[in-house]
PDB file with SEQRES, HELIX, SHEET and CRYST1 records, atoms N, CA, C and O in Angstrom:
SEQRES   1 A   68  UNK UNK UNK UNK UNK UNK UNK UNK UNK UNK UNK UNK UNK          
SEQRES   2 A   68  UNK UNK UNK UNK UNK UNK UNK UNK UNK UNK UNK UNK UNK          
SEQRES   3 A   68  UNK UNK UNK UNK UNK UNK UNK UNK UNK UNK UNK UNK UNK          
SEQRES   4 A   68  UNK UNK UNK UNK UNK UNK UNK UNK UNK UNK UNK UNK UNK          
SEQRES   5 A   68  UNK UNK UNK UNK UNK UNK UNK UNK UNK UNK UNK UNK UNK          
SEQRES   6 A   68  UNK UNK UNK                                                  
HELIX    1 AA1 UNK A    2  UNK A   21  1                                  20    
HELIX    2 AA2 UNK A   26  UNK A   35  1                                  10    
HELIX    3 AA3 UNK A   48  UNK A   65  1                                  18    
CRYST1    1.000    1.000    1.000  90.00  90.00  90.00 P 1           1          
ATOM      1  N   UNK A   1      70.599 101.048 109.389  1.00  0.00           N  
ATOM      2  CA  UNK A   1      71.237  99.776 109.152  1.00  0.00           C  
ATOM      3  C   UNK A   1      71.335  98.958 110.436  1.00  0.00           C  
ATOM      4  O   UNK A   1      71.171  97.739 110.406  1.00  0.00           O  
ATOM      5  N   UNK A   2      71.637  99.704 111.709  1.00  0.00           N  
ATOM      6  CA  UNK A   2      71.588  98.848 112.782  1.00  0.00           C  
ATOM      7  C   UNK A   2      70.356  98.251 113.337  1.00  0.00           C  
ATOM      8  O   UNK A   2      70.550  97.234 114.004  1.00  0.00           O  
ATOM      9  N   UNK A   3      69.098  98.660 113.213  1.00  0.00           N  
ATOM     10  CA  UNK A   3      68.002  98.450 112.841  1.00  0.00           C  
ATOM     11  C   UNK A   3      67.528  97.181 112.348  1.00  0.00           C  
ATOM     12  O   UNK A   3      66.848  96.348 112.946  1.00  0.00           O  
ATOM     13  N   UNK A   4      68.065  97.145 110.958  1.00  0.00           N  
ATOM     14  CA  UNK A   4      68.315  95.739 110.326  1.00  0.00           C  
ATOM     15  C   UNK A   4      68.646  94.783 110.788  1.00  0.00           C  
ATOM     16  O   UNK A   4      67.829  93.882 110.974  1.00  0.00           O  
ATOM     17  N   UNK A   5      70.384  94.610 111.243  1.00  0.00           N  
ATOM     18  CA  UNK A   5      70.916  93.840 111.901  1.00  0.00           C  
ATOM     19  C   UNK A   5      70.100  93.386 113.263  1.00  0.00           C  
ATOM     20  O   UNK A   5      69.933  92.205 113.567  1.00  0.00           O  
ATOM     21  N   UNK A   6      69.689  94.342 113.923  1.00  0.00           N  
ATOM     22  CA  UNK A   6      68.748  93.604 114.983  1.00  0.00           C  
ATOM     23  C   UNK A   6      67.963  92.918 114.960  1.00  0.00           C  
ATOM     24  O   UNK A   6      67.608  92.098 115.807  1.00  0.00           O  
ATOM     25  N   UNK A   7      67.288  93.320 113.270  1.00  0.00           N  
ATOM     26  CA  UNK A   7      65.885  92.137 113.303  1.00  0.00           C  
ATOM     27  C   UNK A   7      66.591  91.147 113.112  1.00  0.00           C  
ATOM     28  O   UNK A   7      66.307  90.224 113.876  1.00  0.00           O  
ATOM     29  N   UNK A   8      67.582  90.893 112.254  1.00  0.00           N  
ATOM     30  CA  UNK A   8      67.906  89.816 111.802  1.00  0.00           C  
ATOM     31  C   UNK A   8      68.729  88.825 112.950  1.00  0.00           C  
ATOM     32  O   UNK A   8      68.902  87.607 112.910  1.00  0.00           O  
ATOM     33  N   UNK A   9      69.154  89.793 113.955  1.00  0.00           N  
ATOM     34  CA  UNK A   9      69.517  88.959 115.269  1.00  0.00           C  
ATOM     35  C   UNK A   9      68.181  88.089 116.005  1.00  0.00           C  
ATOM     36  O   UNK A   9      68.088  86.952 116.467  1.00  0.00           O  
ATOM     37  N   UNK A  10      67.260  89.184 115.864  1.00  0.00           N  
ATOM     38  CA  UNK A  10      66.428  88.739 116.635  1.00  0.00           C  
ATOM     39  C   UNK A  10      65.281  87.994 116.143  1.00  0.00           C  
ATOM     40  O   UNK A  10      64.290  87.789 116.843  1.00  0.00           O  
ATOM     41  N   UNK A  11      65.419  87.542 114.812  1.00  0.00           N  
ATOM     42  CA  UNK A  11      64.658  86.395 114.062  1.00  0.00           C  
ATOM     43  C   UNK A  11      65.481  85.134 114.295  1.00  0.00           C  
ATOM     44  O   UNK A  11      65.000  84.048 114.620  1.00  0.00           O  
ATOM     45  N   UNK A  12      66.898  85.417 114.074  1.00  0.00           N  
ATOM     46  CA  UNK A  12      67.955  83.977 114.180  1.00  0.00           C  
ATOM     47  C   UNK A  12      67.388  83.637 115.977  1.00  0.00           C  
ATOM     48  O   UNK A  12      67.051  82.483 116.243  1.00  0.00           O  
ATOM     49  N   UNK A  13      67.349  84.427 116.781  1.00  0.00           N  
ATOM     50  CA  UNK A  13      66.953  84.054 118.099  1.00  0.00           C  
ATOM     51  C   UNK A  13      65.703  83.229 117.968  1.00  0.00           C  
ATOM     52  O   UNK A  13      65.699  82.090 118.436  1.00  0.00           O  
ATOM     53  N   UNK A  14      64.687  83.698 117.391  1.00  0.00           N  
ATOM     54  CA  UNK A  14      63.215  83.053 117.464  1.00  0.00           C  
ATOM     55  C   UNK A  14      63.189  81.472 116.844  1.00  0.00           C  
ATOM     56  O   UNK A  14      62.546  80.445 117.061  1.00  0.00           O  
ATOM     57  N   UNK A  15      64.089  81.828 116.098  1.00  0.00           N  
ATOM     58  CA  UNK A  15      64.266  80.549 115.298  1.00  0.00           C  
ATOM     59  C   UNK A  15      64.555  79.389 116.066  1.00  0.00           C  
ATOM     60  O   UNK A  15      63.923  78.343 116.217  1.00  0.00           O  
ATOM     61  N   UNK A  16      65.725  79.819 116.556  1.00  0.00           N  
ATOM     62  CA  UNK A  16      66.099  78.943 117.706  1.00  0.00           C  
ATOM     63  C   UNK A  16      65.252  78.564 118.693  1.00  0.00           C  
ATOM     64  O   UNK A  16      65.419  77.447 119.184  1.00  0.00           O  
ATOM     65  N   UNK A  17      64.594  79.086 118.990  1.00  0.00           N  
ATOM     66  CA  UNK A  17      63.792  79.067 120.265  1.00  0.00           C  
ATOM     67  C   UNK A  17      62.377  78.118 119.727  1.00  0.00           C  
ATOM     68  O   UNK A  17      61.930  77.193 120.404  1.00  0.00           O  
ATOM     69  N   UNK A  18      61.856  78.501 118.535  1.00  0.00           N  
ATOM     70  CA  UNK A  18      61.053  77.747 118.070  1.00  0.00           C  
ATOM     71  C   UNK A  18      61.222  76.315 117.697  1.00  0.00           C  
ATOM     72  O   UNK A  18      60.417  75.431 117.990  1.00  0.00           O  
ATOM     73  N   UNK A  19      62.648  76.100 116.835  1.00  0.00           N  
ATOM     74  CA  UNK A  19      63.022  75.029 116.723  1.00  0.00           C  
ATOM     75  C   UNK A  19      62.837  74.108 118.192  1.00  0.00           C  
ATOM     76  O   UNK A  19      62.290  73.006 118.217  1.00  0.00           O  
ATOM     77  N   UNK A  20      63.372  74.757 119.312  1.00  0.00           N  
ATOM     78  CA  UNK A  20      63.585  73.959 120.665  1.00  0.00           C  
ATOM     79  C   UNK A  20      62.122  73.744 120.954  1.00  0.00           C  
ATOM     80  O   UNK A  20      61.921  72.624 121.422  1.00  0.00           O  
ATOM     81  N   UNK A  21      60.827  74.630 120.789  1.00  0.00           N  
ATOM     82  CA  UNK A  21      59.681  74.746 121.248  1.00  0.00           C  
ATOM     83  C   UNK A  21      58.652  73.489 120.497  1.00  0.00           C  
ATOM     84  O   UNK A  21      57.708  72.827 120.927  1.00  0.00           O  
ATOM     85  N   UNK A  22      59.241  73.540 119.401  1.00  0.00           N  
ATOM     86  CA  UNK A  22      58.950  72.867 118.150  1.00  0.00           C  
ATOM     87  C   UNK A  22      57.757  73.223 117.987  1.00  0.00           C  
ATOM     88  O   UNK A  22      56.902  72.635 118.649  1.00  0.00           O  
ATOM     89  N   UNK A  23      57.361  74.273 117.072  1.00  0.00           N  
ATOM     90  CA  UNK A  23      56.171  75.259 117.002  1.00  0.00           C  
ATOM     91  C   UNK A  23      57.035  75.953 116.000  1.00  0.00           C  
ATOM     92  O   UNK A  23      58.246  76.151 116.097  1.00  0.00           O  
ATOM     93  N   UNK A  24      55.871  76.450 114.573  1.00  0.00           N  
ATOM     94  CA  UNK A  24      56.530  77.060 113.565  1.00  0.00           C  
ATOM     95  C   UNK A  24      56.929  78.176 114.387  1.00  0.00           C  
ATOM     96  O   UNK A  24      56.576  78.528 115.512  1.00  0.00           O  
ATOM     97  N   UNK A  25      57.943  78.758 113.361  1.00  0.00           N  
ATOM     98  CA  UNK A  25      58.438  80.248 113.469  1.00  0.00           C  
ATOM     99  C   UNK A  25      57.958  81.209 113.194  1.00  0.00           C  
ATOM    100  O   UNK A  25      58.164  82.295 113.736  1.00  0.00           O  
ATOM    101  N   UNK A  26      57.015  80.911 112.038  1.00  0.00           N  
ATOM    102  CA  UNK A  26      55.927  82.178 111.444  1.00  0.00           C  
ATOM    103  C   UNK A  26      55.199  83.207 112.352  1.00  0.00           C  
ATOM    104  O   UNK A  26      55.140  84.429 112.212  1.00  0.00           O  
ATOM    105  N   UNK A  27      54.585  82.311 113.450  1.00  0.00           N  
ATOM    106  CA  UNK A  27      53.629  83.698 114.131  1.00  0.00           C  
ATOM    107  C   UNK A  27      55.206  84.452 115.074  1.00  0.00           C  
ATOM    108  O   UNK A  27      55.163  85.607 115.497  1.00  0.00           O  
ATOM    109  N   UNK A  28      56.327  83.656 115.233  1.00  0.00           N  
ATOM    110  CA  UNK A  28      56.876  84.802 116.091  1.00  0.00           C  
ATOM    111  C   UNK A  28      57.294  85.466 115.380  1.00  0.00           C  
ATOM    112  O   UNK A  28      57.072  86.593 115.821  1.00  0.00           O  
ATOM    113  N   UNK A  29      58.268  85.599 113.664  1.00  0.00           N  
ATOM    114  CA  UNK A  29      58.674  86.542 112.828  1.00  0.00           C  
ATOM    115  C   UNK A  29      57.643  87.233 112.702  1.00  0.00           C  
ATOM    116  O   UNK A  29      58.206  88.234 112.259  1.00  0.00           O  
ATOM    117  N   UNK A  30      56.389  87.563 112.739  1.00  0.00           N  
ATOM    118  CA  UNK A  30      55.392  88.632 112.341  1.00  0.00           C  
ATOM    119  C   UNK A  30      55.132  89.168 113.950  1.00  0.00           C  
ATOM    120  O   UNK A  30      54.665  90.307 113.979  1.00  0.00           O  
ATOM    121  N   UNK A  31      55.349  88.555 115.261  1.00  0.00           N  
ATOM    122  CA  UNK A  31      55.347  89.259 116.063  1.00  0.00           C  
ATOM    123  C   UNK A  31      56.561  89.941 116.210  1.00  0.00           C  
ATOM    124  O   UNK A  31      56.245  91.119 116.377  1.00  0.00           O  
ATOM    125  N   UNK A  32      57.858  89.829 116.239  1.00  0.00           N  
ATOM    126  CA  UNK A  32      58.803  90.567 116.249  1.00  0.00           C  
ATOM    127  C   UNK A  32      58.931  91.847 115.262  1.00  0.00           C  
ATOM    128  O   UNK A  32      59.502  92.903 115.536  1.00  0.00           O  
ATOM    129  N   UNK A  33      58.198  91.481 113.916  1.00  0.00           N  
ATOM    130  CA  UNK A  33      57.964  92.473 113.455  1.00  0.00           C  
ATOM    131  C   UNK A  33      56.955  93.608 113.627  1.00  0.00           C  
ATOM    132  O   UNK A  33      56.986  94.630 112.942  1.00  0.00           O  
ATOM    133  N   UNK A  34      56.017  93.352 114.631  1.00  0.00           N  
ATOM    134  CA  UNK A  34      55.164  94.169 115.200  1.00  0.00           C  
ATOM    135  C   UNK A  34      55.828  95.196 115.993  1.00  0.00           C  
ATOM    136  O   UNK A  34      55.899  96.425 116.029  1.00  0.00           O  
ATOM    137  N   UNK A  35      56.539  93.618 116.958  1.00  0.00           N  
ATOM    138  CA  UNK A  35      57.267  94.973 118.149  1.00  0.00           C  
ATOM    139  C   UNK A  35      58.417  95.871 117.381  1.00  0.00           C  
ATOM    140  O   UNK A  35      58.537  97.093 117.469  1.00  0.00           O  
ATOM    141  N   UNK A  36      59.200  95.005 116.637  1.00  0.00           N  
ATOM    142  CA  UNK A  36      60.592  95.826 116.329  1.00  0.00           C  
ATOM    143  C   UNK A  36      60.020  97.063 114.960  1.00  0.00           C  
ATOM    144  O   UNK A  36      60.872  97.693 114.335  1.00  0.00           O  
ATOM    145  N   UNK A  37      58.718  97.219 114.711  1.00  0.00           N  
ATOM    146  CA  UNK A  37      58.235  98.257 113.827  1.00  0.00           C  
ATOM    147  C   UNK A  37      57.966  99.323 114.142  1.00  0.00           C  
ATOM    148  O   UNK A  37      58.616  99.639 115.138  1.00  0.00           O  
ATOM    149  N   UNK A  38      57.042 100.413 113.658  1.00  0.00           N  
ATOM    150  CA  UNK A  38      56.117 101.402 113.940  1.00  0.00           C  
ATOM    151  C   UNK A  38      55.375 101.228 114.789  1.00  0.00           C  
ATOM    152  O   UNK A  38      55.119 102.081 115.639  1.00  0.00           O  
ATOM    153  N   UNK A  39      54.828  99.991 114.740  1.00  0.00           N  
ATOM    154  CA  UNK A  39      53.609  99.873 115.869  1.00  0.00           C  
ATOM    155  C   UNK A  39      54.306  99.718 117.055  1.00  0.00           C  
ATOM    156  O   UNK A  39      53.511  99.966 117.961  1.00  0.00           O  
ATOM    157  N   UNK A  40      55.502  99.404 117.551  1.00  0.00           N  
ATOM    158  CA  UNK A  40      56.366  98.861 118.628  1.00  0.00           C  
ATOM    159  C   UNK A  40      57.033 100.377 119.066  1.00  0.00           C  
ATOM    160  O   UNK A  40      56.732 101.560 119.224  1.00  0.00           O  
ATOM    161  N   UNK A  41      58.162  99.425 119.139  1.00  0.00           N  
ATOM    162  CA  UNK A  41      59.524  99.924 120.176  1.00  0.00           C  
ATOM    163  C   UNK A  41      60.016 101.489 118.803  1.00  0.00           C  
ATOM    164  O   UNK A  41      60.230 102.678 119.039  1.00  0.00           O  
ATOM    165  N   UNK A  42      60.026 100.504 117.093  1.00  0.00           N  
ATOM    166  CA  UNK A  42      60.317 101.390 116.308  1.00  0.00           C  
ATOM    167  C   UNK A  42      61.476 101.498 116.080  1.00  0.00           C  
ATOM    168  O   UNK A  42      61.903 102.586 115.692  1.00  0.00           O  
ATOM    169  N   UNK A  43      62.481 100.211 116.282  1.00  0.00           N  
ATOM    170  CA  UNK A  43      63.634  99.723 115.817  1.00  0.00           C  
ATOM    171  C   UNK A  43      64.179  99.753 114.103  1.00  0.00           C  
ATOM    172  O   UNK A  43      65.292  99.989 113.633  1.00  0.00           O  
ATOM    173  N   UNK A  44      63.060  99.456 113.540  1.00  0.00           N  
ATOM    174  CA  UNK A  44      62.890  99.200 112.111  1.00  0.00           C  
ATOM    175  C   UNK A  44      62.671 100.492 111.607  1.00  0.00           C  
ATOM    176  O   UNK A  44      61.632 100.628 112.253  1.00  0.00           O  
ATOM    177  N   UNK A  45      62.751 101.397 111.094  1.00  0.00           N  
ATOM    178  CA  UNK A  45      62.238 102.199 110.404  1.00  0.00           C  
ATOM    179  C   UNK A  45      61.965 101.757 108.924  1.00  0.00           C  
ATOM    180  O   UNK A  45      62.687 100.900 108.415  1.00  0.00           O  
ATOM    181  N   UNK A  46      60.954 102.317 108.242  1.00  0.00           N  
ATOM    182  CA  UNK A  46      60.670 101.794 106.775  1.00  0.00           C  
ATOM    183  C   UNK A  46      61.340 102.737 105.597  1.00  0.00           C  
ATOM    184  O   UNK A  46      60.670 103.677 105.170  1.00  0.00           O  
ATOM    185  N   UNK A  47      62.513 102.517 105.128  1.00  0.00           N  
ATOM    186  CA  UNK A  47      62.777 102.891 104.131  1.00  0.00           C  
ATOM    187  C   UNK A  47      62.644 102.103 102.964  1.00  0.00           C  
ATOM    188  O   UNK A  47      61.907 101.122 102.872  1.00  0.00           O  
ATOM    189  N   UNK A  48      63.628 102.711 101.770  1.00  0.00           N  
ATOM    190  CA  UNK A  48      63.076 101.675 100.364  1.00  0.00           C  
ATOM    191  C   UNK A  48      63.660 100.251 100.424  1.00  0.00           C  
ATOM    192  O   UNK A  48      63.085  99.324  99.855  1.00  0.00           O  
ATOM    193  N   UNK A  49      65.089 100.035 101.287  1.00  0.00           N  
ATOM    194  CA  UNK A  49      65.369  98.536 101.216  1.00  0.00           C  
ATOM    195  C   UNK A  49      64.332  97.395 102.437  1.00  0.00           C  
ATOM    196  O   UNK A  49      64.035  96.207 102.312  1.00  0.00           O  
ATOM    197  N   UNK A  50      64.079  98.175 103.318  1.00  0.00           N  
ATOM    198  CA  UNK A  50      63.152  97.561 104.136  1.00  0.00           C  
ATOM    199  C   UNK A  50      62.317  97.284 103.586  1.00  0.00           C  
ATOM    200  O   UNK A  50      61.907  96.130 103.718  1.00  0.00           O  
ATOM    201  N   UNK A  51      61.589  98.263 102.623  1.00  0.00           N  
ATOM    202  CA  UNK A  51      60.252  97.513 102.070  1.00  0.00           C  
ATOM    203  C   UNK A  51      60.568  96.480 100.833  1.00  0.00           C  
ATOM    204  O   UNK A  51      59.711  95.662 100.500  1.00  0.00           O  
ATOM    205  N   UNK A  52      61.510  96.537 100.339  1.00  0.00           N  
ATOM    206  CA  UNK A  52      62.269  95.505  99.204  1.00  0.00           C  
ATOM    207  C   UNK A  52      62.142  94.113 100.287  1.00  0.00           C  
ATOM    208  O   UNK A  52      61.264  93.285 100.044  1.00  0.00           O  
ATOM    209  N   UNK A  53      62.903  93.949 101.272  1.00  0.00           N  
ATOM    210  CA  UNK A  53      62.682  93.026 101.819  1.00  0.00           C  
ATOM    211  C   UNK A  53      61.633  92.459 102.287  1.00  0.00           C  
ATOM    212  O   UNK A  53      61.396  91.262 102.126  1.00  0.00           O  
ATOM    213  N   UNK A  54      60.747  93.421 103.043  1.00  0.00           N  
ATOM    214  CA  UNK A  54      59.280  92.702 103.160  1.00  0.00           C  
ATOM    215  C   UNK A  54      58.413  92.276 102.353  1.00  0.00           C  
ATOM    216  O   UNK A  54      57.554  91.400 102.449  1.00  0.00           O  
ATOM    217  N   UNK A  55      58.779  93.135 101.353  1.00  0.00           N  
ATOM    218  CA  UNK A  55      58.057  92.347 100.065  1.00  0.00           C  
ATOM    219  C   UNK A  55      58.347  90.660  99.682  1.00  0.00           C  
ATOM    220  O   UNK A  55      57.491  89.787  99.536  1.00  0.00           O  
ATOM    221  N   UNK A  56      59.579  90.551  99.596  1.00  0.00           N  
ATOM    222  CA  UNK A  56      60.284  89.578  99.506  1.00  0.00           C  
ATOM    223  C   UNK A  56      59.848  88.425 100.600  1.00  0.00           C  
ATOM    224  O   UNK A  56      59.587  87.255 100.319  1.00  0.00           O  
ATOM    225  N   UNK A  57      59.829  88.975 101.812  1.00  0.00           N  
ATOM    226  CA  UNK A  57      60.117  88.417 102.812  1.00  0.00           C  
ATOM    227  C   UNK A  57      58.003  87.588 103.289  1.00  0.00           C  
ATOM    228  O   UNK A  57      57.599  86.829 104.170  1.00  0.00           O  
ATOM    229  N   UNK A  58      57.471  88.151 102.394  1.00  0.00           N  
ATOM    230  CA  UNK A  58      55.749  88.093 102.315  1.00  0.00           C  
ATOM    231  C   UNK A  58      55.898  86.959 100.801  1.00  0.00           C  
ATOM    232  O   UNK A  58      55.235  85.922 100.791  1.00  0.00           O  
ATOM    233  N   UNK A  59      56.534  87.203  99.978  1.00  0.00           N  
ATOM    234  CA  UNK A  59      55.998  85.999  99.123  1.00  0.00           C  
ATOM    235  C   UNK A  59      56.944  84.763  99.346  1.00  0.00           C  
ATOM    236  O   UNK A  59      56.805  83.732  98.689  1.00  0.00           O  
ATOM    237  N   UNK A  60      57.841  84.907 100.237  1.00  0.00           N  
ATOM    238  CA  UNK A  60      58.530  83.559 100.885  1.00  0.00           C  
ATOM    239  C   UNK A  60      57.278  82.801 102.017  1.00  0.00           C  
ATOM    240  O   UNK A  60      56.885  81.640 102.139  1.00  0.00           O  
ATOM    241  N   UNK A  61      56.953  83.976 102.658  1.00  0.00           N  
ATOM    242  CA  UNK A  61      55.767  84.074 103.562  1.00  0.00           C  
ATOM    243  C   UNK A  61      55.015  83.159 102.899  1.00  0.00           C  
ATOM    244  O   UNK A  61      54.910  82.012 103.332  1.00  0.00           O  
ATOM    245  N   UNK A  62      54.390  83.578 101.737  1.00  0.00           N  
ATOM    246  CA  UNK A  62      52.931  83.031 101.423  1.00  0.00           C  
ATOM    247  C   UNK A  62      53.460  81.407 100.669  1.00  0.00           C  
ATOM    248  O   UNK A  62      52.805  80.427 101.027  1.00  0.00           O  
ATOM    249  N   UNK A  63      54.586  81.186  99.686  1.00  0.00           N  
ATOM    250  CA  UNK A  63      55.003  80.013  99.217  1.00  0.00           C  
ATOM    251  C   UNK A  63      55.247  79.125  99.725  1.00  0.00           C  
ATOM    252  O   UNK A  63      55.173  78.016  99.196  1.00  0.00           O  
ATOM    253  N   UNK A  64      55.740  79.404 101.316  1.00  0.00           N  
ATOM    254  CA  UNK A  64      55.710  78.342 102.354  1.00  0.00           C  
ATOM    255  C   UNK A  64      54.280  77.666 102.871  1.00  0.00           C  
ATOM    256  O   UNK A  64      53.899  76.525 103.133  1.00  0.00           O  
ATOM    257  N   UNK A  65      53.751  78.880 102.872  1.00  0.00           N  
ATOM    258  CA  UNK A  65      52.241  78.520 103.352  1.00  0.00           C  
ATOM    259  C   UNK A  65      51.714  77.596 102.676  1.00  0.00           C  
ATOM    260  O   UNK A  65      51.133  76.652 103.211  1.00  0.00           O  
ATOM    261  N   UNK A  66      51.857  77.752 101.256  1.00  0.00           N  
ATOM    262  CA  UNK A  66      51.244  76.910 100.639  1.00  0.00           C  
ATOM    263  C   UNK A  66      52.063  75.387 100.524  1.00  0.00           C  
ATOM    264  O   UNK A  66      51.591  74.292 100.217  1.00  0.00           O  
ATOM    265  N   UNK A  67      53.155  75.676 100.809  1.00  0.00           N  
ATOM    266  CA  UNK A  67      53.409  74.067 100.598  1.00  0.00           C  
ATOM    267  C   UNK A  67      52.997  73.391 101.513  1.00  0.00           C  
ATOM    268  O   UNK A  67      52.961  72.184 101.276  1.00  0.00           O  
ATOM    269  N   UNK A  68      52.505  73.873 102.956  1.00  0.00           N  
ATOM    270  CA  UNK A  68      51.990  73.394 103.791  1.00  0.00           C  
ATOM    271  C   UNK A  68      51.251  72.901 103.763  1.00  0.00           C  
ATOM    272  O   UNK A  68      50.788  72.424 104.799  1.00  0.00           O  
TER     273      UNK A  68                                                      
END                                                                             
């Protein structure tokens, strides 16, 4: 669970930072999820609500895309 909370700290951070950069947020939420994953540091571990969310968190992904 603390895991969680970090990404979610550390997406509200990117956000911010992007907003100021003014440059979408998209490529840094999929880089943070690189580092804060398996392939990374390994902050995230994948259980069943993690993957509930990424699922989730991929067709918000793709619906945005397209309104673009």
């Amino acid at each position: 669970m603390e895991g969680f909370i970090i990404a979610l700290f550390v997406c509200l951070v990117l956000a911010l930072i992007s907003k100021y950069l003014s440059v979408p947020a998209i490529p840094f939420y999929i880089l943070a999820g690189i580092v804060l994953g398996k392939a990374g540091i390994g902050i995230v571990q994948s259980d069943e609500i993690s993957q509930f969310f990424s699922e989730i968190g991929l067709l918000f992904l793709l619906f945005f895309m397209g309104l673009g």
